[in-house]
N, C-alpha and C positions, 0 to 999 in steps of 0.2 A: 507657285501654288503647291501646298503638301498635297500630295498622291502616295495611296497607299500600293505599294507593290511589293509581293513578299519575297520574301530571302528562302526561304524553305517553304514546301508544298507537299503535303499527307493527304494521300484520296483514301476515302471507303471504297471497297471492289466497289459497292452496288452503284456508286455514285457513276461509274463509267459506265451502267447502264443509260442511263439518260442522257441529252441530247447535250446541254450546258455541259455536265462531267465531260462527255468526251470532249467539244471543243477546247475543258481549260487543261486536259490535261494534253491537246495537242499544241496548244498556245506555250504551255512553258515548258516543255519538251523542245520546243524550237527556240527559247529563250535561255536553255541552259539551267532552269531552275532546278534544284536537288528535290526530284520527287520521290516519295515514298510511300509505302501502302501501309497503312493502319485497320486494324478488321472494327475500329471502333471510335469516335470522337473521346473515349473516354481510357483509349488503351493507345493516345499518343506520345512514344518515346523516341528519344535521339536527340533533343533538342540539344545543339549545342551549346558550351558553357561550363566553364572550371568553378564557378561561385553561381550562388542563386543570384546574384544578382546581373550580372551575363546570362544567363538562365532566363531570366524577364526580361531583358529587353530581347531575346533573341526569338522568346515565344513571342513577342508583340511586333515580330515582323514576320511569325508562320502563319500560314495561311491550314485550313484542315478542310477538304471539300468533301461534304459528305451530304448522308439521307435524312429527313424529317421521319423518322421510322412513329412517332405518336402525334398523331392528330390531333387529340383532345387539345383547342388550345385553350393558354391560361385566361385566365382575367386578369385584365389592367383596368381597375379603376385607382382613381379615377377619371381616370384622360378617356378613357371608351373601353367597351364591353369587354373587347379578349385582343390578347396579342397575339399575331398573325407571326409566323414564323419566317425570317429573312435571314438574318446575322448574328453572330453574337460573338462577343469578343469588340475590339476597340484597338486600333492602331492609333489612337491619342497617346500620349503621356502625360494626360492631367494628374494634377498631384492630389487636389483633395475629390477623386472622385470614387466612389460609393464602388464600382466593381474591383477597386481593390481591394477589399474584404469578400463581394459576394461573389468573384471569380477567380479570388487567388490562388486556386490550383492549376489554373485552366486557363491563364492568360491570354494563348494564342486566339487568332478569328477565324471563325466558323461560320461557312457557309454552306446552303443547300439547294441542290440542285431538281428534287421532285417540285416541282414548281406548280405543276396542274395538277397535285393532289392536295395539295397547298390549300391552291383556289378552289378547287371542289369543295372542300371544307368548310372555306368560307363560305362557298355558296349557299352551303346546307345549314348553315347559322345566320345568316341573314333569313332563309325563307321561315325559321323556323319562330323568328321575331316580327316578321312582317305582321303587320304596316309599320311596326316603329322601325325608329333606324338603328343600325347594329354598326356602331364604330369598333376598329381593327387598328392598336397601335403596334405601326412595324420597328420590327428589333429594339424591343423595352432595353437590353440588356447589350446595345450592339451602334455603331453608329452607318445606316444602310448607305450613304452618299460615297462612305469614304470605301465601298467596294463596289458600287456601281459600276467603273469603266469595266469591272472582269466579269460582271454578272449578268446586267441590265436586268434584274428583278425588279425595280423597282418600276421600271417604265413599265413591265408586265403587271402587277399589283396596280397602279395607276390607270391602265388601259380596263383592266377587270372592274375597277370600281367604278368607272365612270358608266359603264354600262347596266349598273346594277340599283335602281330606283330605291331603294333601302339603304345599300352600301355606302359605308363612308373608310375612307384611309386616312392616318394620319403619321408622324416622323417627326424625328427632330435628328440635327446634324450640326455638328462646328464646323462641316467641310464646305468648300466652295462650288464643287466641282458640277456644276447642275448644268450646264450646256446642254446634256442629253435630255433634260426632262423639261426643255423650254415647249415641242415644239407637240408635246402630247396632248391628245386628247384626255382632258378629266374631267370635263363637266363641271368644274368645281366639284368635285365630292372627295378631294385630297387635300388634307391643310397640311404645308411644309412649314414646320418651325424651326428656327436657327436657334441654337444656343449662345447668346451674345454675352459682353462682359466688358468693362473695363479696358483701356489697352495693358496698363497696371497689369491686371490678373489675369491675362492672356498670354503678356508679354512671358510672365515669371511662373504663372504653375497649367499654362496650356500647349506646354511642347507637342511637336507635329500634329498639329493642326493647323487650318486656315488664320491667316492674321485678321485683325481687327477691319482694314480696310479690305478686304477680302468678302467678308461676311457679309460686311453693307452690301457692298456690290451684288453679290449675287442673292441678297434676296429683295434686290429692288429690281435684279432681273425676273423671279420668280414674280412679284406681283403685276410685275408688265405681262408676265405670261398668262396673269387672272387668274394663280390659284388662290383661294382662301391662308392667309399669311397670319404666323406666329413667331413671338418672340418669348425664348425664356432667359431669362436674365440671373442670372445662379452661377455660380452661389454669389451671391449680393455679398463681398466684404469692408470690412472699415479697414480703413490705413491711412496715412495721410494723405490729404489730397482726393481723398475719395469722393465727397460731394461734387466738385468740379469736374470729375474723369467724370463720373455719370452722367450729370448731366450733358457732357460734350455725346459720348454714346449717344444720350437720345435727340439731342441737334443735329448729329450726324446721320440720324436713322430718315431725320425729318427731309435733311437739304435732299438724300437723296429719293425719297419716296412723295415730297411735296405735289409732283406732278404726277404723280401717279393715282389713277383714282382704286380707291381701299373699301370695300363695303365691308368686306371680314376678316377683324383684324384682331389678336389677341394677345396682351401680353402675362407672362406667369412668371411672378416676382419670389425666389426664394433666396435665403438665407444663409450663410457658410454656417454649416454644423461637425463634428465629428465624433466619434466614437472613443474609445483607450483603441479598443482593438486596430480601428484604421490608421488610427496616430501610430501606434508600433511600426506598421505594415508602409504606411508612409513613409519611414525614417530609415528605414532598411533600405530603399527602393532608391528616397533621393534624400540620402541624408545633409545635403547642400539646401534643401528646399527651405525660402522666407512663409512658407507660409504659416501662419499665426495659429499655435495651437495649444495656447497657455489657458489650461485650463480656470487659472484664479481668474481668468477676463469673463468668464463663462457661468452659465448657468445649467445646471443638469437638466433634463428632462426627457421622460422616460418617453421612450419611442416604439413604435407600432410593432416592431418588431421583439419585445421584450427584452431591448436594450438601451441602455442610459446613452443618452449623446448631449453635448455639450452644444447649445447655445448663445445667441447672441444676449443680454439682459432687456428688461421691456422697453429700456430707455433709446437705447440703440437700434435695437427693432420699430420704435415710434420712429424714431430719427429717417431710416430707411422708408418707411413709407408715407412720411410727409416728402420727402422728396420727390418721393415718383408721385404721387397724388398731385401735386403741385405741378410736376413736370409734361408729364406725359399727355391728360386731357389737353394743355394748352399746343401741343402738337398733332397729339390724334384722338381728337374727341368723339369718334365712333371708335376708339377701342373698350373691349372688353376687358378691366382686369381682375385678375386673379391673383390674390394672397397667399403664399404656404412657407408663411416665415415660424 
């Protein structure tokens, strides 16, 4: 099972303030990790590497432990109201995935250690929606599982919502590793969603992450453990053979979660799209990568962000979700799903 554990370790002073900083910087101190102090998440140098491209993969095995110095958090819609500050950064090497443009300077993972002012915050944005509910998506930009064993943030974020009659948490993660969060108290008010896929497109553009048979597994442990259960399925690609891999995906989702009883279940169906810019940035990174970025297959269409990105054509895109329409109710007819092709 991929376990993320870094190669190099940057702390902010302030982060040895707090209880977590000291423990990880006594942790890899006795592990022999090369730490270094940085006076800032944004003034981290040394990273080793004769080419940028050693240069990236070397920062996507640094770790940087540092402080949430701005409270204000963002909004995330549309998943829930504001993202709640855990990680950022990714020890995946997904090839078509979206922080290689909106983190390419910054590749390494960043965590933080003010934990209870964190939650303070949130607390002070839920009261201040109450009675409605104020959902908190952790690390938009970050995958929170695959640093869990050095954190345990999440099982604190989890324990904090569960106690909070408004609060809700939610996450998504390609990683397996959830042992630690079988045996929490959440109340249901955390929905864990796996990022699934293809073995196809896991196999070839989801380096260090969790395998296919990996995933299943542990989120048919998650629903044993009754938390509110998600899948998102993205980026949805055509290649050949690709009807039948999906479908196995979602047979496979089925043998093992059949006995498990689901009241809240949700799948989020998207699409492979890409930019010029991520295709550049892609090509540099893994210039070996199969994955399909021929633009004449494509259709433009201008994106939220005031940039063109190439999609799939309507035909293709019907094609995707007559399958899963077809597929999925006959499996898990109380799911919910969601479109963002």
């Amino acid at each position: 099972m991929q376990r993320f554990d870094p190669d190099y370790v940057f702390f902010e002073p302030g982060a040895l303030e707090y209880p977590l900083g000291k423990t990880l910087y006594e942790q890899f101190q006795k592990q022999g990790v090369p730490i270094q102090m940085t006076t800032s998440h944004n003034q981290v140098r040394g990273i080793p590497g004769e080419t940028e491209t050693e240069k990236y993969r070397n920062a996507k095995r640094t770790l940087v432990v540092g402080v949430r110095k701005t409270l204000k958090f963002d909004t995330s819609k549309p998943s829930a109201e504001y993202a709640i500050p855990l990680t950022t950064g990714c020890a995946g090497h997904c090839h078509y995935c979206y922080l290689q443009t909106t983190m390419s300077s910054k590749p390494y993972i960043r965590i933080y250690v003010n934990l209870d002012e964190i939650l303070d915050q949130a607390g002070a944005y839920i009261m201040e929606r109450a009675p409605e509910i104020t959902r908190f998506e952790a690390a938009c930009t970050g995958d929170p599982v695959s640093v869990e064993h050095l954190t345990g943030s999440l099982r604190r974020y989890i324990e904090y919502m569960a106690t909070k009659e408004y609060g809700r948490l939610r996450f998504v993660t390609k990683f397996a590793n959830v042992d630690t969060l079988l045996g929490v108290q959440h109340n249901g008010h955390t929905r864990i969603r796996f990022s699934i896929n293809s073995r196809y497109v896991i196999r070839h553009f989801e380096p260090a992450t969790s395998t296919f048979e990996e995933r299943i597994e542990a989120a048919g442990k998650i629903a044993e453990a009754g938390y509110p259960l998600g899948f998102i399925v993205a980026p949805i690609m055509k290649y050949e053979g690709w009807e039948e891999e999906y479908r196995e995906l979602l047979h496979r989702l089925h043998e093992r979660l059949k006995n498990v009883e689901i009241q809240d279940l949700t799948f989020e169906l998207i699409q492979h799209r890409f930019t010029k810019v991520a295709k550049n940035t892609i090509m540099k990174r893994y210039p070996k990568t199969k994955l399909d970025m021929n633009e004449e297959n494509r259709k433009l269409k201008w994106g939220r962000y005031g940039r063109f990105k190439y999609v799939y054509p309507p035909e293709t895109v019907d094609e995707m979700k007559q399958l899963f329409e077809e597929t999925i109710p006959g499996y898990f007819p109380q799911a919910e799903i969601s479109y963002f092709v």
